[in-house]
RODO-2510 file (C-alpha; in nm, 4 decimals, decimal comma):
residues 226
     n   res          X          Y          Z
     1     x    -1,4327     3,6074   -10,4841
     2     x    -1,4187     3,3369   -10,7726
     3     x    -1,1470     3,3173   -10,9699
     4     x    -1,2399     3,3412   -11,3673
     5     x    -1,1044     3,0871   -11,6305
     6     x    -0,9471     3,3299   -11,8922
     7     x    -0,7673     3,2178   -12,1960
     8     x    -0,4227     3,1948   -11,9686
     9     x    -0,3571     2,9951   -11,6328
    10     x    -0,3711     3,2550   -11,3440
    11     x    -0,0391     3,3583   -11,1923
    12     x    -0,0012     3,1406   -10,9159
    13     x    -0,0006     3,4189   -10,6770
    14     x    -0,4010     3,4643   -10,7447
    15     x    -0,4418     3,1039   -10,6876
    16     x    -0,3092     3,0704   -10,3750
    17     x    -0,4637     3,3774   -10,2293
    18     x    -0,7553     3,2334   -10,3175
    19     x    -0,7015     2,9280   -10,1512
    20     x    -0,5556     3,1486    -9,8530
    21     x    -0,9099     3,2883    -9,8250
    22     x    -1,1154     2,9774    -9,7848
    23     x    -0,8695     2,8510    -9,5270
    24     x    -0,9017     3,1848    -9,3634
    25     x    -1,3059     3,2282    -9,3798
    26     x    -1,3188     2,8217    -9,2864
    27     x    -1,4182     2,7702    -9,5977
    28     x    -1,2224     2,4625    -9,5612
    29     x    -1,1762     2,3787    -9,1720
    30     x    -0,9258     2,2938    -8,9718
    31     x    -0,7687     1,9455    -8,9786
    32     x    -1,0322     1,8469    -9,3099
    33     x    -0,9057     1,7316    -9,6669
    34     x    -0,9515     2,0192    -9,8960
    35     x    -1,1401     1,9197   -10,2342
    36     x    -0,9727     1,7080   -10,5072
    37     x    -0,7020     1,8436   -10,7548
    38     x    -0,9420     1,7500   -11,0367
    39     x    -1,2026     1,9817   -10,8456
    40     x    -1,0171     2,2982   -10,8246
    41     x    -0,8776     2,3016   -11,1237
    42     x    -1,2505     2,2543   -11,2851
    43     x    -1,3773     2,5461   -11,0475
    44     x    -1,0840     2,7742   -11,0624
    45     x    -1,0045     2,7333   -11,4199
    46     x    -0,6463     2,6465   -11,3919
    47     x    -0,3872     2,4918   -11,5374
    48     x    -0,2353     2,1209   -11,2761
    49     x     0,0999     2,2678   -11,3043
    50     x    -0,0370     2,6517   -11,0890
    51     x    -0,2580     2,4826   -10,8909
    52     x     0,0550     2,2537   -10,7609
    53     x     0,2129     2,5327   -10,7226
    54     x    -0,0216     2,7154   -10,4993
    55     x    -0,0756     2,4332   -10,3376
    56     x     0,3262     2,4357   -10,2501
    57     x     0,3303     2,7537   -10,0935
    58     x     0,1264     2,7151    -9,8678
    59     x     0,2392     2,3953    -9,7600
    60     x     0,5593     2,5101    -9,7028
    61     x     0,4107     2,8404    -9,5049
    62     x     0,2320     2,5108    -9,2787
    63     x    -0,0832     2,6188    -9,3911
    64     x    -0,1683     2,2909    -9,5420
    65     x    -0,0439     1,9443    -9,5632
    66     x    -0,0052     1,7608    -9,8727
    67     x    -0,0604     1,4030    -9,7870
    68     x     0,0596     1,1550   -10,0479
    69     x    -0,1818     0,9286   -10,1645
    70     x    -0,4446     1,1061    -9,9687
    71     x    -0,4969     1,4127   -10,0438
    72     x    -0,4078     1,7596    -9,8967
    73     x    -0,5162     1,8788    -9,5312
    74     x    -0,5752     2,2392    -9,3818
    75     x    -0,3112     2,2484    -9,0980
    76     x    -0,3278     2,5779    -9,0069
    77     x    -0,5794     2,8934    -9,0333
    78     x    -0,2853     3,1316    -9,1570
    79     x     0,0684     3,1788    -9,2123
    80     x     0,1316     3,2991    -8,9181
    81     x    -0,0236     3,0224    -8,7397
    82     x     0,1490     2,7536    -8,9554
    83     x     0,4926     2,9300    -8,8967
    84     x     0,3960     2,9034    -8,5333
    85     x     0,3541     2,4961    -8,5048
    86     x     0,6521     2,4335    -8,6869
    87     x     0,8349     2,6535    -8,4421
    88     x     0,7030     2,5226    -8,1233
    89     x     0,8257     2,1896    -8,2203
    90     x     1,1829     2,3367    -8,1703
    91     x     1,0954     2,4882    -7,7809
    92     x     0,9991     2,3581    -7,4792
    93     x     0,7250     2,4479    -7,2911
    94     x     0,8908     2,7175    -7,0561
    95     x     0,9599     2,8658    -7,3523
    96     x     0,5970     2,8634    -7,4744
    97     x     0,4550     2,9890    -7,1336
    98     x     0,6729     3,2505    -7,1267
    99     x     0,5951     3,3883    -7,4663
   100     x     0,1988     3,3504    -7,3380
   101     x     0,2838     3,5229    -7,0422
   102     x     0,3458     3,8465    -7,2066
   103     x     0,0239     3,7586    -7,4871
   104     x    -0,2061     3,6424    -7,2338
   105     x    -0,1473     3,9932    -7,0105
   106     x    -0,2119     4,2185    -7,2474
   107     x    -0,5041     3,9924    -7,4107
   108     x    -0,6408     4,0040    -7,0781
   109     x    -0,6041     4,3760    -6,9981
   110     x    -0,7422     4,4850    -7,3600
   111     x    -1,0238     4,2413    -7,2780
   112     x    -1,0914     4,4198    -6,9268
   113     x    -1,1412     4,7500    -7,1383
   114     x    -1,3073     4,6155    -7,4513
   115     x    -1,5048     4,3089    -7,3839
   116     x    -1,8944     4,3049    -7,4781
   117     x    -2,1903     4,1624    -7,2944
   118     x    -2,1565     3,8803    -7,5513
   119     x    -1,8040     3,8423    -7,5189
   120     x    -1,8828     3,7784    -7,1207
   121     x    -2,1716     3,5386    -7,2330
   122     x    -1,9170     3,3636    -7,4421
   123     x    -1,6498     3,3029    -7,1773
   124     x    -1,8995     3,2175    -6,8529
   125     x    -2,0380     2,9032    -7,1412
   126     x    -1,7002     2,7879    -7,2384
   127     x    -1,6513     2,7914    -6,8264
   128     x    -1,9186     2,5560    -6,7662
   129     x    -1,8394     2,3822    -7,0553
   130     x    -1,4761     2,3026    -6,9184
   131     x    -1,6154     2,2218    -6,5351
   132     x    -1,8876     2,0172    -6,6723
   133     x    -1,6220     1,8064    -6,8794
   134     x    -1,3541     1,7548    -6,6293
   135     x    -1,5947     1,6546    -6,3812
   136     x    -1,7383     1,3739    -6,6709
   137     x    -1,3647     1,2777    -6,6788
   138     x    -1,4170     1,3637    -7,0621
   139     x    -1,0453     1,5544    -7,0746
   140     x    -1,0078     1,5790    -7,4550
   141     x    -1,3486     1,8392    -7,4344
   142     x    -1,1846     1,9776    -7,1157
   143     x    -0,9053     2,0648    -7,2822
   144     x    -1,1118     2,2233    -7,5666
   145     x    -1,3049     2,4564    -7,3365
   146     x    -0,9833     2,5472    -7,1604
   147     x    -0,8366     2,6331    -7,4782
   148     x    -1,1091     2,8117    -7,6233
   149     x    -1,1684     2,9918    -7,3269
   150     x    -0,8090     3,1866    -7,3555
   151     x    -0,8876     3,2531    -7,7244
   152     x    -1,2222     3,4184    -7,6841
   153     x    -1,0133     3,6507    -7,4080
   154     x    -0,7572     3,7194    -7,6841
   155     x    -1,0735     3,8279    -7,9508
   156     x    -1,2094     4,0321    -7,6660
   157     x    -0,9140     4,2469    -7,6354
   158     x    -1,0036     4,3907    -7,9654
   159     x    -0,7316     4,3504    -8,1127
   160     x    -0,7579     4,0838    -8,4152
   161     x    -0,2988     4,0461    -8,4271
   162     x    -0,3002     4,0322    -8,1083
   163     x    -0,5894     3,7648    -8,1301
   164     x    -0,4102     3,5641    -8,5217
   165     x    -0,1137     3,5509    -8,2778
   166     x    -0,2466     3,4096    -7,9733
   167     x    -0,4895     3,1770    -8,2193
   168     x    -0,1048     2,9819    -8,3201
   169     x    -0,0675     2,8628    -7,9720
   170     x    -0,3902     2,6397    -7,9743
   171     x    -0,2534     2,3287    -8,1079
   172     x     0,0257     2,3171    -7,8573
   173     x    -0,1068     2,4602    -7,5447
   174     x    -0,3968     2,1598    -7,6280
   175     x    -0,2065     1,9152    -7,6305
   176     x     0,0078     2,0626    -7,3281
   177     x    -0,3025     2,0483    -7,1353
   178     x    -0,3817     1,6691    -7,2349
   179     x    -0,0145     1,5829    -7,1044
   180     x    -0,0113     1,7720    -6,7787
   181     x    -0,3623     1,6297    -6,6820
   182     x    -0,2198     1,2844    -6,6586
   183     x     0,0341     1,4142    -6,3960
   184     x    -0,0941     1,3131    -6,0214
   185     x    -0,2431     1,6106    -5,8856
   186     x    -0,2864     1,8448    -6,1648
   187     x    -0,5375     2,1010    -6,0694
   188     x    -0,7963     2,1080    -6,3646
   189     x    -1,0121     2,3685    -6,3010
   190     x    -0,7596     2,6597    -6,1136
   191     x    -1,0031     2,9565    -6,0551
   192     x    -0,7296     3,1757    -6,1077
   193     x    -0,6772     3,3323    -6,4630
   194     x    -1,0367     3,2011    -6,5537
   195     x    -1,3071     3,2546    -6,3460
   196     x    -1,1377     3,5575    -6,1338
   197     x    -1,0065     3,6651    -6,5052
   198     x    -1,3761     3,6424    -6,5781
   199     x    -1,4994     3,8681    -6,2866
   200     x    -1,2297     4,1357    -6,3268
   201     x    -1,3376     4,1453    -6,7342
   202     x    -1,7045     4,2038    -6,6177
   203     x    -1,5779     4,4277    -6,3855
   204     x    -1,3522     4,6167    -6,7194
   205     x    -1,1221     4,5767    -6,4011
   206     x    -0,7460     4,5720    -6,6175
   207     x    -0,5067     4,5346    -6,3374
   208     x    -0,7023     4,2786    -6,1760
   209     x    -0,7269     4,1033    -6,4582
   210     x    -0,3564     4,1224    -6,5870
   211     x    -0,2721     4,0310    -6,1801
   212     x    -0,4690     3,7250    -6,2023
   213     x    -0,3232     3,6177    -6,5279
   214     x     0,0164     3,6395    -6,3949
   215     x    -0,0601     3,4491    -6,0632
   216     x    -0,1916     3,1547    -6,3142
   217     x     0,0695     3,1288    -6,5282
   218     x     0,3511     3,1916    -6,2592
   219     x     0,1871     2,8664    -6,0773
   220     x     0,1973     2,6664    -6,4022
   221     x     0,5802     2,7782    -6,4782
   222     x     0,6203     2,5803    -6,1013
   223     x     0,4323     2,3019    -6,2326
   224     x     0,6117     2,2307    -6,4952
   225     x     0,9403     2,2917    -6,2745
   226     x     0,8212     2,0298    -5,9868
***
């Protein structure tokens, strides 16, 4: 959906859903500079002065960050997930886990009733893909496959709020798990609220699945207590 140059400058409003869209569709990924000033306003036809200010609101909503002297960076897939890192900055991890505890339940019981054949294809790869890379000692890919793990069990459940929601905890929940596996004897691959969340999906088994989710995350709320 290109925005046409017209004998006016778009409101700003237009521009920045546009740029809201190729953040969103990863037009522009994650963490990667988003093209030059002089390049948008060539392709969208605008005037500095909207672009700028486009380019302002969504900085402030954490979607991007405007680097000076280097250009501007795509910190976040949505609003909600920008509003999310700046917030987590402010709590401490109890108070993360507990807001995943009630999240990661429900992801995990919709998942139990809606998951696909693919979606169980999906989570047994990013499995092996987390065992293979702890066992390597390669922890930053560990991490990854953890992570992504929990996410594909959040698009499972159908429900794509649910899923934009659980999507904001990524950033810090990664870097949680990077911080706790330098602790002396941090269990890295618990089979608990993965591969027995796993089974009871395959299974469309809900309570199992919500039980084993809880038994997880109860154990890491005693980890981070110890």
């Amino acid at each position: 959906m290109a925005l046409s140059p017209s004998t006016r400058a778009p409101l700003a409003d237009e521009v920045t859903a546009k740029l809201r869209s190729m953040v969103h569709s990863g037009e522009w990924p994650l963490n990667q500079r988003i093209p030059s000033e002089t390049e948008l306003i060539a392709g969208l036809g605008v005037s500095r002065g909207t672009l700028r200010e486009a380019i302002k609101a969504l900085a402030h909503s954490g979607m991007l960050e405007v680097r000076r002297g280097d250009g501007t960076y795509v910190r976040a897939t949505s609003e909600i997930s920008g509003a999310a890192r700046r917030m987590y900055q402010d709590h401490t991890e109890q108070h993360i886990l507990e807001v995943r505890l009630g999240l990661d339940t429900q992801a995990a019981r919709l998942a139990a009733r809606n998951a696909t054949a693919d979606d169980v294809t999906a989570l047994r790869g990013l499995l092996t893909t987390r065992d293979q890379a702890w066992h390597a000692g390669d922890y930053d890919t560990w991490a990854r496959a953890d992570w992504g793990f929990h996410e594909r069990v959040a698009q499972a459940s159908g429900n794509p709020l649910l899923h934009e929601l659980y999507i904001s905890f990524g950033p810090a929940l990664h870097q949680d798990l990077l911080t706790q596996q330098g602790r002396p004897g941090f269990e890295g691959l618990p089979l608990e609220g993965h591969e027995v969340l796993l089974q009871a999906i395959e299974r469309h088994d809900e309570e199992a699945a919500v039980a084993t989710v809880n038994r997880n995350l109860n154990s890491c709320a005693e980890w981070l207590g110890a």
